[in-house]
ZAMARGU-4260 file (C-alpha; in steps of 0.2 Angstrom, whole numbers, plus 5000, padded with zeros to 4 digits):
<rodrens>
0) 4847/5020/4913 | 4858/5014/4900 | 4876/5014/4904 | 4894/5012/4894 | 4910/5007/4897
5) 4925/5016/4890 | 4945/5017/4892 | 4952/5030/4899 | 4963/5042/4889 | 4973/5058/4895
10) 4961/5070/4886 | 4948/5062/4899 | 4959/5061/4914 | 4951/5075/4923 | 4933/5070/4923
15) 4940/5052/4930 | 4949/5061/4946 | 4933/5074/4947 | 4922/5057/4952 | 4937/5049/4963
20) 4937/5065/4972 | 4916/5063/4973 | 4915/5047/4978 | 4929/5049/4990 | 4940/5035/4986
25) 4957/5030/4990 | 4971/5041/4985 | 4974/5027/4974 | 4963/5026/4962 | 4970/5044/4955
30) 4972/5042/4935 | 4992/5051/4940 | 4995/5030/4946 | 4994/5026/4929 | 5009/5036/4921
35) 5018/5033/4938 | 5017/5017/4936 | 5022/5014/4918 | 5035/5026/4922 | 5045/5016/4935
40) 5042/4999/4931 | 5035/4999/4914 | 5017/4992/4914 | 5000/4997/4905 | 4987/5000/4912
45) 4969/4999/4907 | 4957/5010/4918 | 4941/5007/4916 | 4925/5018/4918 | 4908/5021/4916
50) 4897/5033/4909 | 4876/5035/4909 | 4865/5040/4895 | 4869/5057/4901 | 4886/5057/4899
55) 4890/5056/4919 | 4903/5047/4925 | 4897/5031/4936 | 4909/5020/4939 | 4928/5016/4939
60) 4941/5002/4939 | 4959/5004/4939 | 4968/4988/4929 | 4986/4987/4930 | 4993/4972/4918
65) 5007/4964/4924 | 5019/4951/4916 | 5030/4941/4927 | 5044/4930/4923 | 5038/4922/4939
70) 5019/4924/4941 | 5014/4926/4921 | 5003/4938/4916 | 4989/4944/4927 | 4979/4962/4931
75) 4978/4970/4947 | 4968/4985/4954 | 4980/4990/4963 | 4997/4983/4963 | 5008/4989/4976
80) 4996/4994/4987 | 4982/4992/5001 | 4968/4997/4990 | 4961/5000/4973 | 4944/4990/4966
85) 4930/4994/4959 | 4921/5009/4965 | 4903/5012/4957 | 4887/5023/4960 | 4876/5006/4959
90) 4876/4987/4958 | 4875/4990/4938 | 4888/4998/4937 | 4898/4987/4945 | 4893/4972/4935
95) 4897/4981/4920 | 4914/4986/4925 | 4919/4967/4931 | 4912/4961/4912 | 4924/4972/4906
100) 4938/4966/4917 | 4934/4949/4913 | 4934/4954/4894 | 4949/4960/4895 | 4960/4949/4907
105) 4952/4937/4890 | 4957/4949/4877 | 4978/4949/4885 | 4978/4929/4889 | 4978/4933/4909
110) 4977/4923/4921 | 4966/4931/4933 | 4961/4947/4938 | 4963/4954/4957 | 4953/4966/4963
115) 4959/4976/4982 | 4943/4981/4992 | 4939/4987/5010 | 4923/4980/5008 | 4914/4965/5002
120) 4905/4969/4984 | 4902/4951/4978 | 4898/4934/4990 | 4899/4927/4967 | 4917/4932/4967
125) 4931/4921/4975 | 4938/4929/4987 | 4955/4931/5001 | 4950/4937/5019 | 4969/4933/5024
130) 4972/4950/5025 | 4969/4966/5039 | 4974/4982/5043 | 4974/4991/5058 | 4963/5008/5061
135) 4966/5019/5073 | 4953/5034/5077 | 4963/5049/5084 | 4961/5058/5100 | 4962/5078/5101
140) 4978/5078/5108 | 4994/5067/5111 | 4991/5068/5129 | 4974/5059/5129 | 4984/5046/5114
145) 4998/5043/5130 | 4985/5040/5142 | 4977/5029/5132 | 4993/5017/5127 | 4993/5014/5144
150) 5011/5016/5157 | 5021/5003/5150 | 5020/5008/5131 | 5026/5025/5136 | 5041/5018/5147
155) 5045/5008/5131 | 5045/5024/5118 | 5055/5031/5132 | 5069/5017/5130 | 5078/5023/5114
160) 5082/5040/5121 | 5095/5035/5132 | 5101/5029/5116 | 5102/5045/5108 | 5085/5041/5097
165) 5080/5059/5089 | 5065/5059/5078 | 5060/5069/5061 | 5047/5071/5050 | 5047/5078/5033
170) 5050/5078/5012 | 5059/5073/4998 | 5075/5077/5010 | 5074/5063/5020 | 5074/5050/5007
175) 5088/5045/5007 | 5089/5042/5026 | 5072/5034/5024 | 5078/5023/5009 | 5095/5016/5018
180) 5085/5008/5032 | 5071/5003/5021 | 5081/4995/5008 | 5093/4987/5024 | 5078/4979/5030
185) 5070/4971/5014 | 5086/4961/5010 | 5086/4956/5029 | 5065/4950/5026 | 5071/4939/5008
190) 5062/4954/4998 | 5067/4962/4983 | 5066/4981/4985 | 5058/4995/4978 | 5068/5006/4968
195) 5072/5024/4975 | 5064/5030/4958 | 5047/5022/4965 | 5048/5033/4983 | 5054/5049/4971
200) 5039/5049/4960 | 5025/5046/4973 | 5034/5062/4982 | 5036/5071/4965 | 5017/5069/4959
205) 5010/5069/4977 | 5021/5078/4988 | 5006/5086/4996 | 4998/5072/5002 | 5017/5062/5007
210) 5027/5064/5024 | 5044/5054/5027 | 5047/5051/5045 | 5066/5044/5052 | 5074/5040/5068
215) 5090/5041/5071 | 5103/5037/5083 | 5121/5047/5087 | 5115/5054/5068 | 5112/5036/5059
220) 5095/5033/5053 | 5090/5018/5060 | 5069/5018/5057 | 5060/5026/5045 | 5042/5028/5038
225) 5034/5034/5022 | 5017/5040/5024 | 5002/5044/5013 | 4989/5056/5017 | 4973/5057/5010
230) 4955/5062/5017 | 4960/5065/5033 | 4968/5047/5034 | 4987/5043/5036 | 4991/5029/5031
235) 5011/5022/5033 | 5010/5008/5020 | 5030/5004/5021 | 5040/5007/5039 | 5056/4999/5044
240) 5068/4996/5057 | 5087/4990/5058 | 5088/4975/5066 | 5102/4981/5078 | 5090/4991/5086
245) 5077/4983/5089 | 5082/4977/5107 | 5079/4995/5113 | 5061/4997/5108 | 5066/5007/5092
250) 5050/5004/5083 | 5041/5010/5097 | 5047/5027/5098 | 5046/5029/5078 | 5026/5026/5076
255) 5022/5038/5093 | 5031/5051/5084 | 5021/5050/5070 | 5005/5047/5076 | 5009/5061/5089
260) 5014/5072/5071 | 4995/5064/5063 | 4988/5071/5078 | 4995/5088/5076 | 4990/5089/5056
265) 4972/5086/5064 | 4970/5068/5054 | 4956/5060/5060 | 4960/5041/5058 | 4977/5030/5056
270) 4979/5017/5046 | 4993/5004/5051 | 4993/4995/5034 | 4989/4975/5028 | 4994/4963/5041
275) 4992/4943/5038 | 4979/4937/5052 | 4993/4927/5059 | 5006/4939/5057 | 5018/4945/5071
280) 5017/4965/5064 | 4999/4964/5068 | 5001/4961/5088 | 5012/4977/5086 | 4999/4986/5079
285) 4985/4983/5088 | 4995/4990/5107 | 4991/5006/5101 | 4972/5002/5100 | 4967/5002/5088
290) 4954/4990/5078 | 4954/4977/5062 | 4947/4980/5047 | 4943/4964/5035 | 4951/4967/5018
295) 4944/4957/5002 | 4955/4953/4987 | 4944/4946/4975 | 4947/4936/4958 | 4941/4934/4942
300) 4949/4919/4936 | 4949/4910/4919 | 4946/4892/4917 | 4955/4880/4928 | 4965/4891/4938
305) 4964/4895/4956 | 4968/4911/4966 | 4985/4914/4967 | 4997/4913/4984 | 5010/4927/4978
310) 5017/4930/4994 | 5029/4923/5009 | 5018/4910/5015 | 5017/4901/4997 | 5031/4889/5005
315) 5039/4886/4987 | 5047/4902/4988 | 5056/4897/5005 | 5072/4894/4997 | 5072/4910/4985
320) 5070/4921/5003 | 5083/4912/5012 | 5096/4914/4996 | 5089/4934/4995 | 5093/4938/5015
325) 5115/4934/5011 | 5116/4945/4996 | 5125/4960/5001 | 5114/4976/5001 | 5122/4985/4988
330) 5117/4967/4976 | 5099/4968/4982 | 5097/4985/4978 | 5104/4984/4960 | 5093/4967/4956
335) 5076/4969/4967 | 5070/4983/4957 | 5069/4973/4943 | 5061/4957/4951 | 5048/4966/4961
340) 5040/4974/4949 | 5030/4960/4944 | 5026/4955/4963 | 5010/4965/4966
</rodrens>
């Protein structure tokens, strides 16, 4: 079997989302990214496929290039989020896509090339295991999900109702609500934020598959979720809390409430999100009980370099988190969309 790579243009998008939709991937790996993407922060992208001799599609790799004033120019698959990588009907095929990667990181004077799997493809490749997420399979009912977390866990979602905690779950109309704690709570962490554009467009061209889940107290949103549903998974790749609350247990009463809500949409399995190994979040997460999942971010890297540390525990960036957490929100929000768009 001979096989070609190609680029994917818009005339072609469709046969690229009919083999996503085959080979069951990650919602991620959805050609819409691309022009989402490119919309809100500005980036090409370069995806990647394959075809046999009979003109079937075998293989795919999303490539997002990035160009940071910070971190230089590198590609990802995919930025932002959890998961992206190569997906491939064969060994072959994968070989041929990560030539082409390598050709290309060449070909636009990257650095390297990261690639965010579930799985281990290549023992060749260097590779991050630093990173986990959490999976939860659900029960039928919330009632065996209660019984399950054990008496104390339901004392603590208990505890924010005294305090007036309500809980909802829905659209586009709770964005706002969802973005005032969210954007609180990343200047408080020393990140730059998303921008409200970002949230919009994910709900605009997925809506389907997106939830938003707030908490509030006395009527102030005070926790908050976005969640992304795809195969009968829902995953909640950002969530926050306002510090002020967190001494009444606020975080627990937000993730029953939506894993009680999964439950009720009939998902089969939650996904908690990446956690460091060492992490603090990841204790959170596994009191619900569910189990870790290994995640591997591998690299192509050009001559001489190594894989990249682009995150909190790179310690150089110590004093640029500390300066971040005193700017006043309404600072961080008007300059973090511009600096995390080139943190993947």
């Amino acid at each position: 079997m001979k096989y070609k790579s190609q680029l994917l243009t818009i005339e072609n998008e469709n046969i690229w989302d009919s083999y996503v939709e085959a080979s069951n991937a990650s919602i991620y790996h959805y050609s819409k990214w691309k022009h989402l993407i490119k919309s809100v922060f500005g980036h090409d992208s370069y995806y990647l496929y394959v075809e046999n001799d009979e003109g079937n599609v075998c293989g795919v790799l999303p490539l997002v290039h990035m160009q940071s004033f910070l971190f230089g120019s590198f590609l990802v698959s995919m930025p932002y989020f959890n998961y992206g990588g190569v997906i491939a009907d064969n060994e072959e095929v994968e070989q041929e896509l990560i030539s082409k990667a390598r050709k290309l990181c060449a070909e636009l004077k990257c650095t390297h090339v990261e690639l965010r799997h579930d799985k281990d493809i290549s023992s060749k490749l260097p590779c991050r295991e630093d990173k986990v997420t959490m999976l939860l399979k659900l029960p039928e009912t919330a009632e065996e999900l209660s019984k399950a977390i054990g008496s104390k866990r339901r004392s603590q979602i208990k505890r924010p109702i005294r305090e007036g905690a309500e809980f909802k779950i829905g659209g586009e109309e709770l964005l706002n609500d969802f973005y005032k704690v969210f954007s609180v709570n990343m200047r408080d962490l020393g990140t730059p934020v998303y921008s409200k554009k970002f949230f919009k467009s994910i709900l605009m061209e997925f809506g389907e598959n997106c939830k938003i889940s707030v908490v509030t107290i006395n009527g102030e949103p005070v926790s908050a979720g976005f969640l992304i549903l795809h195969n009968k998974i829902m995953e909640i790749p950002w969530a926050s809390t306002l510090r002020k609350v967190n001494k009444f247990g606020v975080n627990m009463f937000l993730y029953w409430n939506i894993l009680k809500s999964a439950i009720e949409m009939n998902v089969d399995v939650f996904d908690f999100g990446r956690s460091s190994k060492d992490a603090g979040t990841l204790k959170f997460k596994k009191q619900w009980g569910g189990e870790s999942k290994q995640l591997y971010w591998h690299y192509l890297l050009t001559d001489g370099e190594e894989m990249p540390v682009l995150n909190h525990s790179n310690k150089k960036y110590e004093m640029m988190i500390s300066a971040w957490q005193k700017l006043p929100v309404v600072v961080s929000n008007t300059l973090g969309p511009h600096i995390i768009k080139g943190i993947p």
